[in-house]
N, C-alpha and C positions, 0 to 999 in steps of 0.2 A: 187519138189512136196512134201506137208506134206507127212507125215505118218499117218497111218491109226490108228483112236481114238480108244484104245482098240479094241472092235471086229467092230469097226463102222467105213465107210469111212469116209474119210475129205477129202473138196472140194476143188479143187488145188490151189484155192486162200487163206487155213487155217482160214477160216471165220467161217464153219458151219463146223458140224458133220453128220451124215443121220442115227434116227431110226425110222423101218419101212415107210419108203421116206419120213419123215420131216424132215430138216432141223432146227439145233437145233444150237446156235450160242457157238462158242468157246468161252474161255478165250481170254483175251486179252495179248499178244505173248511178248508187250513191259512190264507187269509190270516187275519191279524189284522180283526174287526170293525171297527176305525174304517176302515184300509184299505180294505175292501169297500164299507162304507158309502159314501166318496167316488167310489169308480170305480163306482160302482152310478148316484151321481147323476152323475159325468161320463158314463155312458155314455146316461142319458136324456134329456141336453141335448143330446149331439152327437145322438140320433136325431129331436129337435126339431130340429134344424138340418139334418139333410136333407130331413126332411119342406116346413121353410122353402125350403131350395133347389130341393127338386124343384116347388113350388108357384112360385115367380117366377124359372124356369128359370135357374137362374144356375149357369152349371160351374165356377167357380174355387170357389164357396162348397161348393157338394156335394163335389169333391174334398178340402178344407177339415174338411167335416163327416162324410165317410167313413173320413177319415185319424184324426178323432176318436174315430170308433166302432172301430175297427183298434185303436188305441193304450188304449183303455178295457178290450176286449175280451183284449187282451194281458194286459193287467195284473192281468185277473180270471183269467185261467187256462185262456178261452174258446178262444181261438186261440193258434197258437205250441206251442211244446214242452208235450207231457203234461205235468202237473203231477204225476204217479204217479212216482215210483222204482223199479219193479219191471222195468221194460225192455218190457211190453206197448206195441203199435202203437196208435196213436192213430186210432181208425175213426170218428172224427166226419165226419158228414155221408153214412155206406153206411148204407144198408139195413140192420135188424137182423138180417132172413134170412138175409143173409149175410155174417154175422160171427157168432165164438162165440158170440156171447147169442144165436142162431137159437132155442135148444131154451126157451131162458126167454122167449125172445119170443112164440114158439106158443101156451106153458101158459096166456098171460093171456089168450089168446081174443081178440086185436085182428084178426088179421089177412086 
């Protein structure tokens, strides 16, 4: 059974995370460590770069620095096609209630 995502569970199949009962999708387990590493720090730059854009309102640079967080977030496994082989649907971003982890989500007493 994973271990639990910072202070957030993870689903016993390491797919999803849970804040406040959504289901928020992991990294993906097989990249390679240096891989991860990189796109871990390109994705905290482009999230300083929106942070920057939304601070001195500038839309070409947030679009810019969205498309960076998209493209990083891809590459970890976050968004885009499951990173799983089994053919289960990708429920990132529903409710744990309602989706099969309903019954493991209850058990932890979050909800």
């Amino acid at each position: 059974m994973p271990e639990r995502f910072s202070h957030h569970p993870v689903t016993p199949d390491g797919r999803y995370f849970v804040v406040r009962g959504r289901l928020w999708r992991m990294s993906n387990p097989d990249l390679p460590e240096e891989e991860r590493v990189r796109l871990v720090a390109d994705l905290m730059t482009a999230r300083r770069a929106v942070r920057m854009a939304r601070e001195d309102r500038d839309a070409a640079a947030m679009r810019r620095a969205r498309a960076a967080v998209d493209r990083a977030k891809r590459g970890l496994g976050e968004r885009g096609p499951g990173w799983w082989r089994d053919g289960a649907p990708d429920l990132n971003r529903r409710m744990a209630v309602n989706t099969d982890y309903a019954d493991w989500f209850r058990a932890l007493g979050l909800d």
